[in-house]
VOZA-265508 format. One record per residue: x, y, z of N, C-alpha, C in turn; residue in one letter. Coordinates in steps of 0.2 Angstrom, whole numbers, plus 5000, padded with zeros to 4 digits. Example, Ala and Ser with C-alpha at 12.3 -4.5 7.8 and 13.67 -1.06 7.14 Angstrom:
VOZA-265508
506649725039506249785039506649845039a;506449895035506849955036506450005039s;
***
This chain:
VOZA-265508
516448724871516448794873517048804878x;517548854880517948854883517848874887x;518248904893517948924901518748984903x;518749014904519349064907519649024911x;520349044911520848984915520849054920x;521249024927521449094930521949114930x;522449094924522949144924522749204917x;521949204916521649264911521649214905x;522049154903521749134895521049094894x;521349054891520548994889520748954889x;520448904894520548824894520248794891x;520548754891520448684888519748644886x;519148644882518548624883518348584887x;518948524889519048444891519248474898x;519648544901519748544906519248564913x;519048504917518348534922518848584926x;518248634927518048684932517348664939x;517848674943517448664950516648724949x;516448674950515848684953515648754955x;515348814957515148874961515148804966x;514748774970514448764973515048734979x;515548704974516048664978516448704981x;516548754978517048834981516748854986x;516048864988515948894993515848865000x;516148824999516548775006517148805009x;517648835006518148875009517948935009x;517548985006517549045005516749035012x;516548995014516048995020516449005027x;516848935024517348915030517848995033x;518049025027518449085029518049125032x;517449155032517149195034516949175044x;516949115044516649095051517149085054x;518049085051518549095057518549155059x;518349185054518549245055518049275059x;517449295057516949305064517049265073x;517149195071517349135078517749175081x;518449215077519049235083518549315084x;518349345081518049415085517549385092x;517449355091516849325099517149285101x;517549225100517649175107518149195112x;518449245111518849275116518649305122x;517849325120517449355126517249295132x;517149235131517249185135517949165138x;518449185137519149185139519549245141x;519049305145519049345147519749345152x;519149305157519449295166520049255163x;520049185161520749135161521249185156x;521249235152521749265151521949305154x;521649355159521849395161522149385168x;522149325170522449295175523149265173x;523249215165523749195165524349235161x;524049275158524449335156524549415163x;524349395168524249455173524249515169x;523449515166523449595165522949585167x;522149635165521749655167521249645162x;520549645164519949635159519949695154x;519949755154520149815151520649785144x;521249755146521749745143521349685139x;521149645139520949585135520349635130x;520149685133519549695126519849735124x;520349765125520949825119521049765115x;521149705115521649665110520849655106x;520349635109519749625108519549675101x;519449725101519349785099519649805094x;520549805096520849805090520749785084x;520749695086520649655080520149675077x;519549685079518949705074519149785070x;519649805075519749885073520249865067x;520649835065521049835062520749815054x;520449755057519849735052519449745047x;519249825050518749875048519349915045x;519749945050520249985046520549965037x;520749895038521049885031520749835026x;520049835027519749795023519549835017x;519549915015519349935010520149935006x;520749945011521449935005521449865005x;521149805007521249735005520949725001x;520349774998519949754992520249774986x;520649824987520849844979521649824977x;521849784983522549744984522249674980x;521749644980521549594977521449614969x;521349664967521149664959521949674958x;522449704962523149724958523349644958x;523449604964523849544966523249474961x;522849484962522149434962522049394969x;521149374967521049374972521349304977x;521149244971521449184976522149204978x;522549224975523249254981523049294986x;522649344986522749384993522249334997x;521849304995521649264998521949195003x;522449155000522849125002523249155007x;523749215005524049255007523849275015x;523149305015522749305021522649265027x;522449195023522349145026523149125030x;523649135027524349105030524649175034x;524449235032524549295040524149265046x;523549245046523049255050523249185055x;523549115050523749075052524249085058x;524949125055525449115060525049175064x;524849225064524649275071524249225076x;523749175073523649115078524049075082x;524449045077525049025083525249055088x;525449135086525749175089525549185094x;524749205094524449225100524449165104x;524349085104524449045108525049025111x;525649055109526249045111526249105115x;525949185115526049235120526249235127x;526749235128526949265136526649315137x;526349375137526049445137525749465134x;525249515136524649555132525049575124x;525549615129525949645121525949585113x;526249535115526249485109525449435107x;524949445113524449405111523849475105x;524249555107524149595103524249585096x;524849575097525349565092524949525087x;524949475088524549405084524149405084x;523549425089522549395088522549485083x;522749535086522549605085522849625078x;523349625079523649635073523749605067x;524349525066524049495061523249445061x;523149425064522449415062522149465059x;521949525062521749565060521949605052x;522649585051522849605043522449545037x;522749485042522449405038521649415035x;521349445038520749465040520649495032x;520849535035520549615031520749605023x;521449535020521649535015521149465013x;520849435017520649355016519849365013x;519549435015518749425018518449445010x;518949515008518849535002518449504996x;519049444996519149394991518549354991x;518149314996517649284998517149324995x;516949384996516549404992516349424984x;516949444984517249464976516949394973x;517449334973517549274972516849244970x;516349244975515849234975515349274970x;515549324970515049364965515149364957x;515849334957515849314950515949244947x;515849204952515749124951515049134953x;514649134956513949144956513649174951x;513649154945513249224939512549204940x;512149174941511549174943511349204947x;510849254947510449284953510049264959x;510049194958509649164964510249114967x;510849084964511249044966511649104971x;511749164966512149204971511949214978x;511349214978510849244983511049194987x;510849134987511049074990511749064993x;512149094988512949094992512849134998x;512649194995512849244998512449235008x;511849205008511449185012512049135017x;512349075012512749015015513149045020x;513749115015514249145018514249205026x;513349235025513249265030512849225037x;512749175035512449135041513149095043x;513449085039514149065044514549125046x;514249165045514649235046514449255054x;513649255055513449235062513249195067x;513449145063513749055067514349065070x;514749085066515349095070515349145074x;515049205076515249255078514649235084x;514049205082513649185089513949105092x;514449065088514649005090515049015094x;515549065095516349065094516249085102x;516049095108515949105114515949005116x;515448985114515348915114515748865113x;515948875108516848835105517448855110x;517448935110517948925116518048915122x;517248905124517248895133517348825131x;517148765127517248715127517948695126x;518448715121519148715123519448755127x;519148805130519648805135519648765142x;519048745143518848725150519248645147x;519248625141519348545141520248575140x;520448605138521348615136521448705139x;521548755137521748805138521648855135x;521448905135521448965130521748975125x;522448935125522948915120522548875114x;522148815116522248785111521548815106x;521348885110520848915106521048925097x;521548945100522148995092522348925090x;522648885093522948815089522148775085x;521348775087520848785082521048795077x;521048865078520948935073521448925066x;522048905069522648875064522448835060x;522248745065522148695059521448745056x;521048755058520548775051520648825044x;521048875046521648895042521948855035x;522348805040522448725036521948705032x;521548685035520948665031520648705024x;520748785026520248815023520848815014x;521748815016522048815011521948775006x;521948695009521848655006521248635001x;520948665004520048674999520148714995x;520448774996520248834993520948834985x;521148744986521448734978521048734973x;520448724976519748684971519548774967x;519848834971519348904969519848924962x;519548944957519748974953519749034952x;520149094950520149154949519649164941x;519149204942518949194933519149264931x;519649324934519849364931520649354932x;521149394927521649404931521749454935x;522549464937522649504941522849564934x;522749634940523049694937523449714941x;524249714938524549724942524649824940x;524449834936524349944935523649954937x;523349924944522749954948523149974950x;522850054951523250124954522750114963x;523550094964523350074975523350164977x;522850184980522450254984522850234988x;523650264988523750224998523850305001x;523850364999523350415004522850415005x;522450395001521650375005521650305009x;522150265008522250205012522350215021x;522850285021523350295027522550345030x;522350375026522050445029521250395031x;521050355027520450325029520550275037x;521150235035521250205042521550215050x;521850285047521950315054521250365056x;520850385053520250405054519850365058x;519650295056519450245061519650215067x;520350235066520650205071520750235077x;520650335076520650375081519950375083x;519250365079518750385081518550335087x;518750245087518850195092519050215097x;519750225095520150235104520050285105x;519650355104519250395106518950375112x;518450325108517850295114518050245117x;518450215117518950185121519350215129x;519450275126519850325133519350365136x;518650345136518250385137518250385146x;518250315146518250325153518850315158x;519450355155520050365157520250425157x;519950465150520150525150519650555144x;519350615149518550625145519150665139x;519450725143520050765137520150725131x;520650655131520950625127520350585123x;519950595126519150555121519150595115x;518950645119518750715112519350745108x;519850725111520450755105520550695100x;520250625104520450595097519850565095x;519450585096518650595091518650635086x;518950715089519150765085519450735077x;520250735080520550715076520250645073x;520250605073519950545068519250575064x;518750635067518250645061518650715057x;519350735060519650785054519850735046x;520250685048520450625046520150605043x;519450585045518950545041518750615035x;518550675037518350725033518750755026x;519550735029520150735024520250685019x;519950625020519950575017519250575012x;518850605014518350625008518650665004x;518850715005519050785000519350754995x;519950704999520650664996520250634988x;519650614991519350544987519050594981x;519050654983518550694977519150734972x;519450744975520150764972520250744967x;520450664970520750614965520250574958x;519650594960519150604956519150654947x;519150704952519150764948519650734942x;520350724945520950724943520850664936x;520350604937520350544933520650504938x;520850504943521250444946520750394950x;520950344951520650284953520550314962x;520050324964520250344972520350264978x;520150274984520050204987519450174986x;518850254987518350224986518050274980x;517450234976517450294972516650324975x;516650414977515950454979515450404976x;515350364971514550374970514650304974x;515050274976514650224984514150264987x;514450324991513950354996513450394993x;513150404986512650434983512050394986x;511950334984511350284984511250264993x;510550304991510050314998510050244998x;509750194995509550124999510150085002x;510850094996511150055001511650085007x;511550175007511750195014511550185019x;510650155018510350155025510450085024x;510550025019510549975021511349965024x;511950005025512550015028512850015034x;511950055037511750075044511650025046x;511349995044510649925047511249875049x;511649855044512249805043512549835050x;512749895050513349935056512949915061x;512449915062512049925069511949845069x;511749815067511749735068512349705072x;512849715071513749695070513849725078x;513849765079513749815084513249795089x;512549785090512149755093512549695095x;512649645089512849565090513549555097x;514049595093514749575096514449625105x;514249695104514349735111513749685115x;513049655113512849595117513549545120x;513749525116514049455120514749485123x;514949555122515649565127515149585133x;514549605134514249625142514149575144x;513549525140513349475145513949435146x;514349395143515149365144515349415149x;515649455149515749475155515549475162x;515049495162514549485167514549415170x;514549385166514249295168515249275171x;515549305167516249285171516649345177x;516649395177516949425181516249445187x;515649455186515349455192515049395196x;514649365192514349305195514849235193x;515349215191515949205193515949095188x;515649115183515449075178516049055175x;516049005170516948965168516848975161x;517248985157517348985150516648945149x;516748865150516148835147515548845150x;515348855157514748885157514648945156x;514848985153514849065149514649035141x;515148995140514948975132514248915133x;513948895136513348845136512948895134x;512848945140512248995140512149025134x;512649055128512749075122512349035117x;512448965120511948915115511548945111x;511148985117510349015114510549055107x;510949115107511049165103511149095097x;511649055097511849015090511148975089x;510848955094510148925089509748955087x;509849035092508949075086509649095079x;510149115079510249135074510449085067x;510349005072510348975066509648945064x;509248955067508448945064508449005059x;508549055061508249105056508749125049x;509249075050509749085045509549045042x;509348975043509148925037508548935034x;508148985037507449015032507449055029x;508149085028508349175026508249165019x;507949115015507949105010507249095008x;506849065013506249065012505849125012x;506149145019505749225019505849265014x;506349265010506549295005505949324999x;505949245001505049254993504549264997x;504449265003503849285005503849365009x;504349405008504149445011504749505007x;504549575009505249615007505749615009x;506449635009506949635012506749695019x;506549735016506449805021505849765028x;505749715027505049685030505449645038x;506049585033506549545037506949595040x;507149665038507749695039507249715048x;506549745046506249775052506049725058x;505849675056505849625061506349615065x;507049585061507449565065507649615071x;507749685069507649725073507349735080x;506749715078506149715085506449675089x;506449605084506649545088507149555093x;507749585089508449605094508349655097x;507849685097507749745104507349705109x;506849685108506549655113506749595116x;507449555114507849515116508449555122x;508349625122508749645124508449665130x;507749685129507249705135507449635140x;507449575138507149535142507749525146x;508349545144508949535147508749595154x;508649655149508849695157508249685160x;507649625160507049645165507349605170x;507749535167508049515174508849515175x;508849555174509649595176509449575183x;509249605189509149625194508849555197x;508449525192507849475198508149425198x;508649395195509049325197509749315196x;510049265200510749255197510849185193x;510449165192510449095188510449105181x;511049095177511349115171510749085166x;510449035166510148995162509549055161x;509249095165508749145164508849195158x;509449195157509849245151509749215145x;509449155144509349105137508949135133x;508149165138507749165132507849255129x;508149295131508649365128509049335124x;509549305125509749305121509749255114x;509149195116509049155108508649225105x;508149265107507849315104508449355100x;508749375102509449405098509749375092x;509849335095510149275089509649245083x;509049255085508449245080508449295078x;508249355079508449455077508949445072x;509649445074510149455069510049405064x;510049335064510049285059509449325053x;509049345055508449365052508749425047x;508949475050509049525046509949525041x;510249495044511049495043511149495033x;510549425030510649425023510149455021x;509649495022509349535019509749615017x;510149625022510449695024510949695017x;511249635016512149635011511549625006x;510949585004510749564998510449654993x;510349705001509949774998510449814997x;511349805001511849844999511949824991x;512249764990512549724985511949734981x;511649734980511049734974510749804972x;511249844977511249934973511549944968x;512049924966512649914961512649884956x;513049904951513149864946513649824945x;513649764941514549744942515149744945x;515249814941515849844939516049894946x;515549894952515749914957515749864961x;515549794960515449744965516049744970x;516749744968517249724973517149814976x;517149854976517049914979516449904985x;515749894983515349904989515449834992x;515749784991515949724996516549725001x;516949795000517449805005517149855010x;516849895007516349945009515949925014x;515449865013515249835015515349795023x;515949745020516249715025516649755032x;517149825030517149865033516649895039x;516149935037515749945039515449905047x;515449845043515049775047515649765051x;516249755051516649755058516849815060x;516749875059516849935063516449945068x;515549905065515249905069515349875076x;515649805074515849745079516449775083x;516749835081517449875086516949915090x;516649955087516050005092515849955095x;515449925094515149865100515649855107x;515849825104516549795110516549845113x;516849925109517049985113516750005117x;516050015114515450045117515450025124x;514949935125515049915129515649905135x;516249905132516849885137516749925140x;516650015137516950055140516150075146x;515950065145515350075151515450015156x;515749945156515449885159516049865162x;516949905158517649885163517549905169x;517549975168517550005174517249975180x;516749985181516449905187515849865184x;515949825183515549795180515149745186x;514549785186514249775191513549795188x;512949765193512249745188512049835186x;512349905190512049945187512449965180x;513149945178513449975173513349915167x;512849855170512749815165512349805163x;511749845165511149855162511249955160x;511649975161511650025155512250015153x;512349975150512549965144512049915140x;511749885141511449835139510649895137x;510549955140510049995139510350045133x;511050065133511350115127511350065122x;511549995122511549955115510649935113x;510049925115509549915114509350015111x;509550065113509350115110509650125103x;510150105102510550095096510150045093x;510150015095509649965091508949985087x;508650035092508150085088508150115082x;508850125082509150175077509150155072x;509450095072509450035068508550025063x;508250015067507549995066507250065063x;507450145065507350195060507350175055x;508050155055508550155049508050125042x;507950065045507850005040507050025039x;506650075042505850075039505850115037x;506550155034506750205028506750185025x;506950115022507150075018506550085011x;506450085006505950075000505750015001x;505050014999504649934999504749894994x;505149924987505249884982505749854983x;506249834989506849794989506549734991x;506549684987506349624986507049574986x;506649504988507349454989507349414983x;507749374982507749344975507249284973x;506949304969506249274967506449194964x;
***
């Protein structure tokens, strides 16, 4: 029996193909630098902002962006991957993302550490993440293997993003903030070299008709409705003009998508994404999770370094907690699976990460001893872990095939726009003076958004079940 080669023919009977199983050691590993550099930079607050002489403000714009950019071009990264294929944009990604790490560790100024953490990481990002998904959904043809992957890929998804506070207080306190990005690199390296073993089982279409009005109109829509919330507390005027305009933008980029519809044309996204009630609200649940995760670790990081006057690595130790509840409840997300609904895990987690957020603001006030922050925030990191791979298992399993790369860019999008709102949200409450009143309301606006969350997800139908 033959097997598809990846440049579309038949190989050879005699020729092996790598394993599913072997593959998803780079497509893991991609997912968790990429979450790692959205977090570890919140523990390299203070030491960059001194060695660059600019401002904490300034460190969470590059913060922000990068998630911003990330959200912005992951739905044009998705359908770049079906014209180019996916192990090229994949690669391709991988070696943007690389050199914007170097860049940023070579920065002289904010501008260039912009340059490189924000803007190419954040392209490397947006072309690299696609493909892990994609990739995986068509090398996993089993529905319980997928599930498996799919669980591998998002528990490294919030390892990194809960670890990555912790890896970098540890290099920077042992070397510099620099050799944070020079990590970021070799793994990069690493992830090339593995990802020789992935296979493409489709070809490329180079007549995928590229939506690049819906590409410009979708992305600058996101991008104005951030730096809205961003200038909030600079200029309430410039907030609402560019709230304004980015939800015209976003509203223009519907119409765009329904036009192009009508017409027969391939749009960016196709409308019947947003018909299906389970996986809108499973869309929410994902936005609010990412959001929660990332706007948690830019306040207490902060807090722990610019008030109470803590060091990359003891900012990163305290984070521990977050990485072990979220990796206890990520090596069970399989268990729980069969024993309970998705809708069941989704609500829990939820509680969990509200009531992990209560315990932060009960001792905001009643102590300075950072290590009191542990049991809030292991509770968080248990929350999220819990909900993260039921939330993609209820989006992803609304769809048929033939939209898989569609609600996976969709999907991934969504999940780091939440992680820029986060960041936004947060900074823009906690820059300003970050002080125990501005820190517990922020830490009170992000726990009410969290409810929302918990709405969301008891909306959810009781038939969505995990892989049996």
């Amino acid at each position: 029996m033959t097997v598809p080669s990846s440049d579309g023919g038949a190989a050879a009977p005699h020729e092996p193909r790598p394993w599913p199983r072997q593959v998803l050691a780079p497509l893991a590993l991609a997912q968790f630098v990429c979450s790692f550099a959205g977090s570890n930079m919140t523990v390299m607050i203070q030491d960059i902002s001194e060695d660059l002489d600019t401002t904490v403000q300034g460190v969470q714009t590059a913060i922000t962006v990068f998630l911003l950019v990330m959200a912005a071009l992951m739905i044009p990264g998705g359908i770049l991957t079906e014209r180019y294929g996916r192990k090229r944009c994949l690669v391709v990604g991988l070696a943007i993302y690389g050199v914007g790490a170097l860049l940023s560790a070579a920065a002289p100024g904010l501008g260039v550490l912009i340059l490189g953490n924000s803007i190419l990481e954040g392209i490397g990002t947006a072309l690299l993440i696609p493909p892990v998904y994609i990739l995986t959904t068509l090398l996993f043809t089993e529905v319980t293997d997928r599930a498996r992957a799919f669980g591998a890929i998002m528990a490294m998804a919030g390892i990194g993003a809960a670890a990555g506070p912790l890896i970098g207080g540890l290099i920077t306190s042992a070397i510099s903030w620099r050799a944070a990005f020079v990590f970021q690199a070799l793994v990069v390296v690493v992830i090339i070299v593995l990802a020789r073993r992935v296979h493409d089982p489709l070809p490329p279409d180079p007549e995928c008709d590229f939506d690049t009005w819906g590409a410009v109109l979708s992305a600058s829509g996101l991008v104005l409705v951030v730096m809205g919330i961003l200038a909030a507390d600079d200029n309430v005027w410039l907030m609402l003009a560019l709230l304004l305009t980015g939800a015209v933008l976003l509203f223009a980029f519907f119409r765009w998508v329904r036009a192009r519809e009508r017409k027969g044309r391939q749009p960016l996204l196709p409308t019947a994404l947003f018909r299906n009630r389970t996986s809108n609200l499973g869309l929410i649940t994902q936005h609010i999770q990412w959001l929660t995760l990332m706007g948690i670790s830019f306040v207490v990081a902060t807090y722990l370094q610019v008030v109470q006057g803590y060091s990359a690595i003891g900012t990163g130790v305290v984070f521990t907690a977050s990485t072990l509840g979220l990796l206890l409840s990520s090596l069970g997300a399989e268990r729980f699976a069969k024993r309970r609904e998705q809708r069941t895990l989704v609500m829990a987690g939820f509680i969990t990460t509200v009531c992990g957020i209560g315990v932060l603001i009960a001792l905001a006030q009643s102590t300075t001893n950072a290590w009191m922050y542990v049991p809030g925030l292991f509770l968080i990191g248990l929350g999220v872990g819990l909900m993260l791979t039921p939330s993609v298992n209820i989006v992803q399993s609304s769809f048929p095939e033939d939209l898989q790369g569609e609600i996976s860019g969709l999907s991934r999008s969504i999940s780091n726009l939440g992680s820029s709102v986060g960041t936004a949200v947060a900074g823009t409450i906690l820059v300003a003076d970050p002080a125990v009143g501005p820190y517990m309301a922020a830490l009170v606006v992000i726990a009410v958004i969290g409810l929302g969350g918990l709405v969301a997800a008891a909306k959810l139908p009781r038939t969505v079940h995990g892989p049996s």
